[in-house]
C-alpha positions as CSV (number, residue, x, y, z in Angstrom):
1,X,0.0,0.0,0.0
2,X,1.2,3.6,-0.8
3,X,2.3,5.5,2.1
4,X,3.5,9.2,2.7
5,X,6.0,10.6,4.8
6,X,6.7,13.9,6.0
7,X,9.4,15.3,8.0
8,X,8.7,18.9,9.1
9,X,12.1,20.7,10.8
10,X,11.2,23.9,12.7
11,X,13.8,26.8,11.7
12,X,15.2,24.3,8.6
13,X,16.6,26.4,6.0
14,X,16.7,25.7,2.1
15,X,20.8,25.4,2.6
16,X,20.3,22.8,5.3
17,X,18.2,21.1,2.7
18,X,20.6,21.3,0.4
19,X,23.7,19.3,2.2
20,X,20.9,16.8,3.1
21,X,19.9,16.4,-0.3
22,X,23.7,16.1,-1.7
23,X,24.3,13.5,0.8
24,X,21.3,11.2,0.5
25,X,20.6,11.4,-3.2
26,X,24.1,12.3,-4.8
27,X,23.3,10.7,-8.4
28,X,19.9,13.1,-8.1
29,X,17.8,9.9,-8.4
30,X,15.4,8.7,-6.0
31,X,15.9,5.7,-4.2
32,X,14.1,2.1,-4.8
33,X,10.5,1.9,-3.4
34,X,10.3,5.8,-3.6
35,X,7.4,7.2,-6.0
36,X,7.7,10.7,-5.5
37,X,9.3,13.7,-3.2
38,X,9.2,17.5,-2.8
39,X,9.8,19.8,-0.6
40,X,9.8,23.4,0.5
41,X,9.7,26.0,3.2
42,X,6.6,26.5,4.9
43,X,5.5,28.7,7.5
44,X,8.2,27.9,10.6
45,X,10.2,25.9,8.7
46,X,11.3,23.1,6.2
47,X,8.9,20.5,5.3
48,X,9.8,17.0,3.0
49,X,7.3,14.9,1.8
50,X,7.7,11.5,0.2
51,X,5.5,8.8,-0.6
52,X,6.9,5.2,-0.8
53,X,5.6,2.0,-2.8
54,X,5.7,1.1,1.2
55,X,6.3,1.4,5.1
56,X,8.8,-1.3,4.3
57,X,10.2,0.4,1.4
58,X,10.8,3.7,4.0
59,X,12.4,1.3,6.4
60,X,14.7,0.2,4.4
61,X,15.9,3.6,3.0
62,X,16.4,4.7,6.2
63,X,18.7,1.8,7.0
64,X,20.7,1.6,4.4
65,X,20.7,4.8,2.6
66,X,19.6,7.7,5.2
67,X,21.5,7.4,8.3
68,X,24.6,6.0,6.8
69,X,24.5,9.2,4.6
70,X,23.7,11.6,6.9
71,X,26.9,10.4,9.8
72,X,29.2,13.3,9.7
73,X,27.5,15.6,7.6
74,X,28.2,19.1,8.6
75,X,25.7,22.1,7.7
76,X,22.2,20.1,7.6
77,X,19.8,19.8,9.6
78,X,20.7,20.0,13.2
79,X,17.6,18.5,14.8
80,X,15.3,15.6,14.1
81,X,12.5,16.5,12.0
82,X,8.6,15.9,13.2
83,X,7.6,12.5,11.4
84,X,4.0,12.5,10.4
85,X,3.6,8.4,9.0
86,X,0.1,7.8,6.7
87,X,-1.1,4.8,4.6
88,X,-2.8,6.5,1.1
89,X,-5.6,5.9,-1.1
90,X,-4.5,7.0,-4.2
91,X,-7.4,8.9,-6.5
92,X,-7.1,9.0,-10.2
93,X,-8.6,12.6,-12.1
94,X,-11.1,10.9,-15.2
């Protein structure tokens, strides 16, 4: 089942995005089991939104690819984000 994450980092910047981003995704391509992602600021902050094939899919990105990334980066992010976890139903436009 499709599901959506969202991390939401109070005071994030569009710089601190930017180191994250180089580190997780260096080719520019989104990992396996990931459909979609954008992101922006937003009122108090920096908000990411992904959704995933599935909760599994997350899992293992964050195993694998996300943390191992993210040890020793300098200039991100320098809290942990606010995790909002949801299973979809997807609606098609006719």
């Amino acid at each position: 089942m499709p599901f959506l994450m969202t991390h939401f980092y109070p005071g994030g910047t569009a710089e601190e995005y930017a180191v994250v981003l180089n580190a997780v995704h260096p080719d520019g391509l989104l990992p396996t089991g990931q459909l979609s992602s954008a992101a922006g600021a937003c009122a108090g902050g920096w908000l990411i939104s992904a959704i995933w094939e599935s909760p599994e899919a997350f899992e293992t990105f964050v195993a694998e690819r996300l943390m191992p990334a993210l040890d020793g980066v300098v200039g991100g992010f320098t809290t942990a984000p606010e995790e909002h976890l949801a299973e979809l139903t997807l609606y098609q436009t006719a």
